[in-house]
C-alpha positions, -999 to 999 in steps of 0.1 A, spaced: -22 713 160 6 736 173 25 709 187 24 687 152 32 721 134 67 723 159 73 686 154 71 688 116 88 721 111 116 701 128 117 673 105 121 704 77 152 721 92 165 685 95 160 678 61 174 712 50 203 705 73 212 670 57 204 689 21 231 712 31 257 691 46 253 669 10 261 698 -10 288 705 9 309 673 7 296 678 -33 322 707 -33 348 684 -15 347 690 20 347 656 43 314 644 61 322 649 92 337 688 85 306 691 62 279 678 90 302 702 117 299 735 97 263 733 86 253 728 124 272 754 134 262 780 102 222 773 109 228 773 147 242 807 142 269 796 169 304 810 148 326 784 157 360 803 148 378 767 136 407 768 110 378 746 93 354 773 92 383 790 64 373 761 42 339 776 39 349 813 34 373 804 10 352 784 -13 326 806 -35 297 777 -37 302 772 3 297 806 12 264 809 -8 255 778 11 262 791 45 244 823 36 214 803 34 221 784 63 227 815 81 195 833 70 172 799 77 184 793 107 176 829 123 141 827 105 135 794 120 144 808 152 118 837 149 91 807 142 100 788 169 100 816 195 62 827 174 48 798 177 54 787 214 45 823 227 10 818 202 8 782 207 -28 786 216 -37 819 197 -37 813 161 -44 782 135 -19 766 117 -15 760 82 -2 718 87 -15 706 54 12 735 36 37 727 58 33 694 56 42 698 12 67 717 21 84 693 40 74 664 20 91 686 -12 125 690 7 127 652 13 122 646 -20 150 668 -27 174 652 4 164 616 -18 179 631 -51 208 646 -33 218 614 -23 215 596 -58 247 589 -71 243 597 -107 229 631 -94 254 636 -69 282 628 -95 263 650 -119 262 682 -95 303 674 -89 305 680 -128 283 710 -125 299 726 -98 336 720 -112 327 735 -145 308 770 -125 340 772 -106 364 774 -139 336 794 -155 326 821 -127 356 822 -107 389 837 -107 417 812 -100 432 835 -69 394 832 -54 396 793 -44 410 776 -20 444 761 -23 428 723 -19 410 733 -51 440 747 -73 465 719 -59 459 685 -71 450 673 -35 451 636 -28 447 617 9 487 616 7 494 653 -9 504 678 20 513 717 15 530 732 43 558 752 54 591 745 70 613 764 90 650 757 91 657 763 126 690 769 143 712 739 142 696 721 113 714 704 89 705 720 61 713 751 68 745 757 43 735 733 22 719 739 -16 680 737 -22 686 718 -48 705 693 -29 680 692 -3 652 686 -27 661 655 -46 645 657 -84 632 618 -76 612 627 -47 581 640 -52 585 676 -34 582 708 -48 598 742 -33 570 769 -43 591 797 -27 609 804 0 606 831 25 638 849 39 625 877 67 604 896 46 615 886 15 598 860 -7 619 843 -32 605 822 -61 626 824 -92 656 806 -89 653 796 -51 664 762 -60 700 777 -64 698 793 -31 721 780 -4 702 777 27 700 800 58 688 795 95 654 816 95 648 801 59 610 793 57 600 769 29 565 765 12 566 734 1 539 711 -18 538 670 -26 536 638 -13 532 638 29 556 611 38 582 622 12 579 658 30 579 646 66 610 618 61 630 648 41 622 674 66 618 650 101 645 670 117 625 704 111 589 689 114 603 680 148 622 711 160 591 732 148 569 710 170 590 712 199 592 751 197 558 751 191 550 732 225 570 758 242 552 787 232 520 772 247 541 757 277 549 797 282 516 811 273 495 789 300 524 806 328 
């Protein structure tokens, strides 16, 4: 009975995994990001990723890798009871057994469609109702697409645009926008369109990727390339 009892309380953290991991592309997050952070959240392993920020950031994610967190140290604590009692005590199958049964009716509903659009609704209307607009993530408060980038540019020495007007850099047509830009440890917003450019300059800008990256190619690139350095100098 003790070994059915590990086997099925194995099926149950499965099932609460894949519960988990579908309420977390719910809130937006890919499948493969989704599947990454639950493992590592009940695992209690703390991968440090930049993709772990997308959980800390978001209010419903964090409640969901509490959980996660919680289950997977109790889980643990069974695991490590009932192989050192393996052959000590009884165990309660048929109860588990429900239980188990209960959360795979719940990983079925999870991956209905009309449910799962349902709980998108849901969750988008507790966000706007419970949550301050500074308390979500940026991909939440930007209208993010597969093509949208935000990201920050540095005019580096040399560049073209240094000299040159924002205004003129930034064609109306294109789809870019200059949220502010950042000049040593200033941070200009109103009326940085009328600024004339300056080596140092660091732009936060927001819109459609390949506008941004064939406006800015020379940057992107110098950035890169100075990037590459750093680590080229770090690993001597």
């Amino acid at each position: 009975m003790g070994f059915i009892f590990i086997l099925i309380y194995f099926v149950l953290i499965f099932i609460v995994l894949e519960i988990a991991v579908m309420l977390l592309i719910v809130t937006g997050l890919d499948n493969e990001i989704a599947r990454f952070q639950a493992v590592s959240m009940l695992t209690s392993t703390g991968f440090t990723t930049k993709e772990s920020e997308l959980i800390l950031r978001h209010p419903v994610r964090r409640k969901i890798g509490v959980f996660l967190i919680l289950f997977g140290v109790f889980s643990l604590a069974v695991m490590i009871s009932t192989l050192s009692n393996l052959l000590a005590q009884s165990f309660r199958v048929p109860q588990l057994a429900g239980l188990t049964l209960l959360f795979g009716a719940v990983l079925l509903a999870t991956k209905n469609k009309h449910i799962v659009n349902s709980l998108k609704r849901r969750f988008h209307k507790h966000l706007k109702q419970e949550f301050e607009l500074h308390e979500l993530p940026i991909e939440e408060v930007l209208y993010f697409t597969g093509s949208d980038l935000f990201t920050r540019i540095t005019i580096c020495k040399g560049s073209a645009m240094a000299g040159r007007g924002l205004r003129e850099v930034c064609c109306p047509e294109e789809d870019i926008r200059v949220l502010f830009v950042q000049r040593g440890e200033t941070k200009i917003r109103s009326g940085c369109l009328q600024l004339a450019l300056q080596e140092g300059d660091i732009l936060f800008v927001y819109g459609d990727k390949e506008a941004i990256e064939r406006r800015f190619r020379g940057e992107l690139e110098a950035m890169r390339q100075e990037e590459g350095n750093e680590e080229h100098v770090t690993d001597l």
